[in-house]
C-alpha positions in Angstrom: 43.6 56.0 5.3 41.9 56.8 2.0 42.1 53.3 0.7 40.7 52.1 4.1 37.4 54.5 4.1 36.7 53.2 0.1 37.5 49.3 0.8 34.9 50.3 4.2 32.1 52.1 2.3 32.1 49.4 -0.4 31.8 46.5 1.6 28.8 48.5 3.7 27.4 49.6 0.3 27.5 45.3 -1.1 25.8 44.3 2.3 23.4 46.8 1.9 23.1 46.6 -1.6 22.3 41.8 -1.2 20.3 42.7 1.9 17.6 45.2 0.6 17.7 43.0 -3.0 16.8 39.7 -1.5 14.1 41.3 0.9 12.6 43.0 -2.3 12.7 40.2 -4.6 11.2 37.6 -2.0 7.8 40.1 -1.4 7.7 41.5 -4.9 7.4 38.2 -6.5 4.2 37.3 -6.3 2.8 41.0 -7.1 5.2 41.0 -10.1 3.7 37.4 -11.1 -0.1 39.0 -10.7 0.2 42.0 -12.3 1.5 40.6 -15.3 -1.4 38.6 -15.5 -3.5 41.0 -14.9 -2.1 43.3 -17.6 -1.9 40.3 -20.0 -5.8 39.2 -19.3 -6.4 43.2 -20.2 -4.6 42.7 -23.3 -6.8 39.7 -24.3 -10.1 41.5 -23.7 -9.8 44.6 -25.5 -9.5 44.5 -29.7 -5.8 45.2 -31.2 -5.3 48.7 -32.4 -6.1 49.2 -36.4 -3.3 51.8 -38.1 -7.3 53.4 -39.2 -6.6 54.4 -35.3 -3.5 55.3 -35.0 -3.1 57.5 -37.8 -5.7 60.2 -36.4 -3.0 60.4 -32.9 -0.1 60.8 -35.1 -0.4 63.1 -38.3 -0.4 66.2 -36.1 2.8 65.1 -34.3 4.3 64.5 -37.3 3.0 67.6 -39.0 4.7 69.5 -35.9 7.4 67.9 -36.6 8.0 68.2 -40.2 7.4 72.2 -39.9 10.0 71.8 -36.7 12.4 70.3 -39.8 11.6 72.8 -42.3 12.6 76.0 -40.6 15.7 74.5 -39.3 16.5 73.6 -42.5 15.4 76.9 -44.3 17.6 78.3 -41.8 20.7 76.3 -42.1 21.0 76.6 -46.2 20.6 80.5 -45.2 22.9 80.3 -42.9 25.7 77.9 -45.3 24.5 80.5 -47.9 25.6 83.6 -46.2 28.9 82.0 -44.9 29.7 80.3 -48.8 29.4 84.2 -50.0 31.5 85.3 -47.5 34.5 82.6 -47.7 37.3 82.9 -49.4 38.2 80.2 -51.5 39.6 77.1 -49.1 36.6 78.6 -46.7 34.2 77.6 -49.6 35.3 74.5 -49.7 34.5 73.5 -46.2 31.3 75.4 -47.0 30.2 72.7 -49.6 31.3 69.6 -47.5 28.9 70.9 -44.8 26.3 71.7 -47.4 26.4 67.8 -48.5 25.4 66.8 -45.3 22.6 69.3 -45.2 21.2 67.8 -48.4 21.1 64.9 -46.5 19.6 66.1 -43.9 17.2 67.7 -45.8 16.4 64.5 -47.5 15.9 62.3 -44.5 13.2 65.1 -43.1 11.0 65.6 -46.0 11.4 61.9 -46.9 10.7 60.6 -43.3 6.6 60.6 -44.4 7.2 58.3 -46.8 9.5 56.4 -45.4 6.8 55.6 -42.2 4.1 55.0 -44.7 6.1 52.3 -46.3 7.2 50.4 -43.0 3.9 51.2 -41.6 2.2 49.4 -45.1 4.8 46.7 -44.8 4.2 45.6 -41.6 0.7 45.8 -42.0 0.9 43.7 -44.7 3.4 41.1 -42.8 1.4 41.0 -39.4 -2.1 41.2 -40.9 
């Protein structure tokens, strides 16, 4: 009986499923066709974007997030910290694996900055 009911919804759910796709794809067509020429003739108009404009929108995100980084971070190496003191000795060595991960970690965040500038700057320099 079970079998029956799935086998029955899934053909009902494949005719639905060609029926409402044809019908959409033959009246969206043309709007599809004409909006994407309307956003492309927008695109032609206005200037490209300089990075002299795009830098203003996105140092305060990524001052957010670097402070975001730096208390998580601050608080993880307290955290290690307080549970390397606390270990005994096969404890502290799980402590330090984590901790090289962490370093990591820490790496990646503070060095994310410069590692934008430089694909920013190379880019630049490539599609200029």
């Amino acid at each position: 009986m079970k079998r029956k009911l799935k086998k029955i919804t899934l053909i009902l759910l494949l005719t639905l499923t060609i029926a409402l796709s044809n019908n959409l794809l033959v009246t969206n067509a043309s709007t599809i066709l004409d909006d994407a020429d309307k956003w492309l003739q927008n695109g032609a108009q206005n200037p490209p974007i300089t990075p002299g404009d795009v830098w203003p929108e996105l140092l305060p995100i990524a001052q957010i997030l670097i402070a975001i980084g730096a208390v998580v971070v601050v608080g993880c190496f307290m955290w290690l910290g307080i549970k390397y003191m606390t270990a005994d000795p096969s404890g502290k060595a799980d402590v330090k694996q984590k901790l090289i991960g962490l370093v990591i970690a820490t790496v990646i965040i503070f060095g994310g900055i410069g590692i934008f500038t430089i694909i920013v700057n190379l880019f630049n320099g490539i599609f200029a």
